[in-house]
N, C-alpha and C positions, 0 to 999 in steps of 0.2 A: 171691421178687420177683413184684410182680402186674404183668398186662400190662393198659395199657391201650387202647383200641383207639378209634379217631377217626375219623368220614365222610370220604370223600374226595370229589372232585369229582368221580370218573367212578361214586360209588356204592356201591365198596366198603369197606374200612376199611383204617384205617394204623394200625399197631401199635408197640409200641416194638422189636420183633424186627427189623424192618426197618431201623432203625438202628447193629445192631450186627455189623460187616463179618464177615467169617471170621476164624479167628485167622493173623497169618503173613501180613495182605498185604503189596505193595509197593507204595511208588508207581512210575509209569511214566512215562516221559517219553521221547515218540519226537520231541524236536526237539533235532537238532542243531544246537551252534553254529555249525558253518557255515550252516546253515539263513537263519541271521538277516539274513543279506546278499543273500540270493540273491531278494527280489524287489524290492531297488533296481535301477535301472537301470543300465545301462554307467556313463551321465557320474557319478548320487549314486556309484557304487564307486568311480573313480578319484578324484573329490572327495574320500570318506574313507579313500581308500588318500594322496592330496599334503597336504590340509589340514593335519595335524598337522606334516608335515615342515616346510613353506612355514611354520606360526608360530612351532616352533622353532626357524629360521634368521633369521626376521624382530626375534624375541627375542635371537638373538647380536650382530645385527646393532646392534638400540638399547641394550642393557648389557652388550656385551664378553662375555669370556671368564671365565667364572667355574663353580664349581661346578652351578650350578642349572642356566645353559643347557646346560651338559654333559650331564648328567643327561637331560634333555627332548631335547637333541638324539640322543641314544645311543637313549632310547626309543624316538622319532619314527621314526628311523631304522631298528629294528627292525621296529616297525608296520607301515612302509613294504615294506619287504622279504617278511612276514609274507603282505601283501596281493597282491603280487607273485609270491610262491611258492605261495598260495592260489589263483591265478587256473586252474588248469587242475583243481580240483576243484568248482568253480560247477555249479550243477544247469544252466544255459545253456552252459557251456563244454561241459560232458559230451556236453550231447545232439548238440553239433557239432563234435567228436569221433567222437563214437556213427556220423553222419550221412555223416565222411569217410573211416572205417573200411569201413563198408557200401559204400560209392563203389568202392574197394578189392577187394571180396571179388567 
């Protein structure tokens, strides 16, 4: 295979070697899903910790009892709790935690 080799902008050259990674890499991914939450505020958390709750009850509420609101409610409900039991691993909650532990020592 021939290589061929291209000006770059700072002057040197770009070759096609350079696009061919090692053998055996990985991708990496240093974000956690809890990550995703943690630079909403207090009020958007508890917003998306009720919202879902509040439309699944509001949905029981205008078509009864049936399979589907069950369904969404039972989720909802989950979610809820989900967010609720999440709440003392928030990078915010930690560091005051962190803050009242030191308090302590």
């Amino acid at each position: 295979m021939t290589s061929v080799s291209l000006p770059s902008d700072d002057g040197g050259f770009l070759s096609d070697d350079i696009l061919i990674g090692p053998p055996g890499g990985t991708v990496r991914c240093n974000m956690l899903p809890a990550s995703l939450l943690d630079d909403l505020s207090p009020h958007a958390r508890v917003a998306t910790a009720i919202a879902p709750f509040l439309l699944a009850i509001s949905l029981r509420l205008m078509f009864g009892k049936n399979r589907v609101t069950q369904v969404l409610l039972s989720i909802s409900t989950t979610w809820f709790a989900i967010n609720i039991l999440m709440t003392p691993y928030s990078a915010n909650m930690r560091d005051d935690l962190q803050e009242v532990r030191s308090m302590f020592r």
